[in-house]
Phi, psi and omega in degrees: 000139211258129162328143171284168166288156198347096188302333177277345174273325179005289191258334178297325230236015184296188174296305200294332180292293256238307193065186146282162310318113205249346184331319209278003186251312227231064176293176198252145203282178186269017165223044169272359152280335168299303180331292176277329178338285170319315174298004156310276187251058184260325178291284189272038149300265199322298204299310184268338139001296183292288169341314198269330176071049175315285178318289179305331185290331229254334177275338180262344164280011227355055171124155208233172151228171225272322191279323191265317184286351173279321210286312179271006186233044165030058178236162171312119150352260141010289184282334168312283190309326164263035139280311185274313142356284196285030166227300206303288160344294168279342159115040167280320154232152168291147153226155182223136182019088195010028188238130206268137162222147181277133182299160170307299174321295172282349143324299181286321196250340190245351157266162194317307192272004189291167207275005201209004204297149204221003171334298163315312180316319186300341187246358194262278212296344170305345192082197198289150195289300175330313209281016195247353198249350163247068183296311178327289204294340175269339182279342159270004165224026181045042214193136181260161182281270173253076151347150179259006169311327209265030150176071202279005196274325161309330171258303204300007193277281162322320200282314176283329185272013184285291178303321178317322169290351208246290196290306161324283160353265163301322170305312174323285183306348183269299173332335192285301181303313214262338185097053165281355192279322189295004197217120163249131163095063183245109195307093185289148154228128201221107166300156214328087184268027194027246132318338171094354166318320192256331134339315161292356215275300189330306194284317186306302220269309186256101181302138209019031183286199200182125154258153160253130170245143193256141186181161170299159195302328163271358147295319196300340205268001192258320193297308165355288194287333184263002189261312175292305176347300198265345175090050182211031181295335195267006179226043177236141177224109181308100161237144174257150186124183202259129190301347177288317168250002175285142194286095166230181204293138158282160195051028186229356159271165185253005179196119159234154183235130160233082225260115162064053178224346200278317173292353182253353192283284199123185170293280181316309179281011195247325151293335147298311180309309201277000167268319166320303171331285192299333163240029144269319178313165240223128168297121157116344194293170167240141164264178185203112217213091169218133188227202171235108164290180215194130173292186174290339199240008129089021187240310195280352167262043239269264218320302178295350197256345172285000173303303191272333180299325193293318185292015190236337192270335201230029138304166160254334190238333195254166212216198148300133157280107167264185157296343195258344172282257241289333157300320142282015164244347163303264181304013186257311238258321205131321212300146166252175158034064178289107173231138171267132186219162173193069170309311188234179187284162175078292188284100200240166192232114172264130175249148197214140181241145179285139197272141183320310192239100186314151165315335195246000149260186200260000000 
């Protein structure tokens, strides 16, 4: 019979003898430190899987053994097959007497064609991969190696058609909530909108409304491609430029999105943004303010807060978000009737109204 872990504290080292703190007897194990060790290359496990076109090949055969999916993707056996063990492993795929089927999870999210796919999205959403090996050096001298500010049409390029299914997504189920099918002919203005999701979700949903949507000029040229796409070129207005200056109308939309742009600003420019808003809207307008938060206490929310660490390793300016900064820059702006939404995980909403009669009038 095999000894307990450390068998001589049994009787010595308990509460009632003992009390708290006791760690110096019973240390804790080591593997929330394995943990991220690994996850290093658990991510480029996840890369080249997509790269290699794992996933998709394994869905159109509906299931493989190791020997034949190497054969169609011109890859080592040998190396395939502990690849595919580490997709098993992460609960991506099944294997049964050695033949791979993709889990309900890789389905959805890791083929090209899944109802949900983030395929694109895996090599992307970290930002340049370089900037994490110098990580040290930006947090001692407050300066990213290579920001991605310094050629933002080159990553965000990649980056918005990544993200466009995750976002189309979540506008849609926020449209559902709020009744855009019930308000027809609703003035959109969408701030660096990349592809243009939640302006198209907006657009799918409230009959004969009109967006104007906004992005840098070679971004702008893929919002182009997904607005025809969707059949919605003609009730669209294209502006190019940086959202901190183009010039649009004041009072006059009834909803602007400021969709996953908030987090890349920094404070001052970002607290500009959400007041830009507020006097393009229309009295009664709504903002649509969505991002990945951070609780207040910068503890209970591990997806935000590691969010805003991505945004400080590959920014020039940007970080974390909490609620109470974003919330607070919402009532300093004027803003009412502050509602928290989370049409899909993760992906939360601030919906915010412009009040019928501003504070300064009497």
């Amino acid at each position: 019979m095999a000894d307990s872990p450390f068998p001589e504290l049994k009787k010595t080292h308990t509460m009632a003898r003992t009390g708290r703190p006791w760690r110096d007897f019973k240390p804790p194990p080591s593997a929330p430190v394995w943990g991220i060790i690994q996850g290093f290359g658990s991510y480029w496990m996840l890369v080249a899987a997509v790269e290699l076109g794992v996933f998709d090949a394994i869905e159109s055969a509906g299931g493989v053994a190791a020997g034949p999916l190497a054969a169609q993707l011109n890859v080592s056996e040998p190396h395939l097959a502990h690849l595919l063990d580490a997709m098993v492993s992460f609960g991506f795929l099944d294997q049964v007497d050695d033949v791979y089927e993709l889990t309900e999870t890789a389905e959805r999210y890791l083929c090209t064609n899944g109802a949900a796919s983030m395929a694109a999205l895996v090599s992307v959403a970290t930002g340049p991969h370089s900037n994490w090996t110098h990580l040290a050096d930006t947090i001692r001298t407050g300066h990213v190696a290579t920001p991605i500010e310094d050629d933002p049409e080159a990553f965000y390029g990649p980056l918005v058609q990544a993200t466009f299914p995750t976002q189309l997504r979540a506008a849609g189920r926020l449209g559902v909530a709020l009744g855009w099918a019930r308000r027809p002919g609703l003035r959109v203005l969408d701030l660096g909108a990349g592809q243009a999701p939640w302006a198209i979700g907006i657009l799918g949903q409230s009959p004969d409304s009109t967006a104007v949507i906004n992005d840098l000029s070679d971004v702008l040229e893929l919002a182009t491609e997904t607005v025809t796409r969707h059949g919605l070129a003609d009730r669209v207005e294209l502006w190019g430029g940086d959202f901190h200056e183009i010039e649009f109308e004041r009072d006059t939309y009834d909803i602007v999105v400021l969709g996953h742009v908030c987090r890349t600003e920094g404070e001052e420019r970002a607290v500009s943004l959400v007041r830009r808003a507020f006097q393009a809207l229309a009295p009664g307008g709504q903002l649509l303010l969505t991002d990945y938060f951070a609780d207040n206490d910068r503890k209970f929310n591990p997806f935000g807060v590691q969010m805003g660490m991505t945004m400080l390793a590959s920014t020039a300016r940007g970080g974390m978000l909490t609620h109470a900064q974003v919330s607070g820059w919402l009532r300093d702006a004027g803003f009412e009737s502050i509602r928290l939404m989370e049409p899909i995980g993760f992906n939360q909403v601030y919906v915010a109204e412009r009040p019928e009669r501003d504070r300064s009038e009497p």
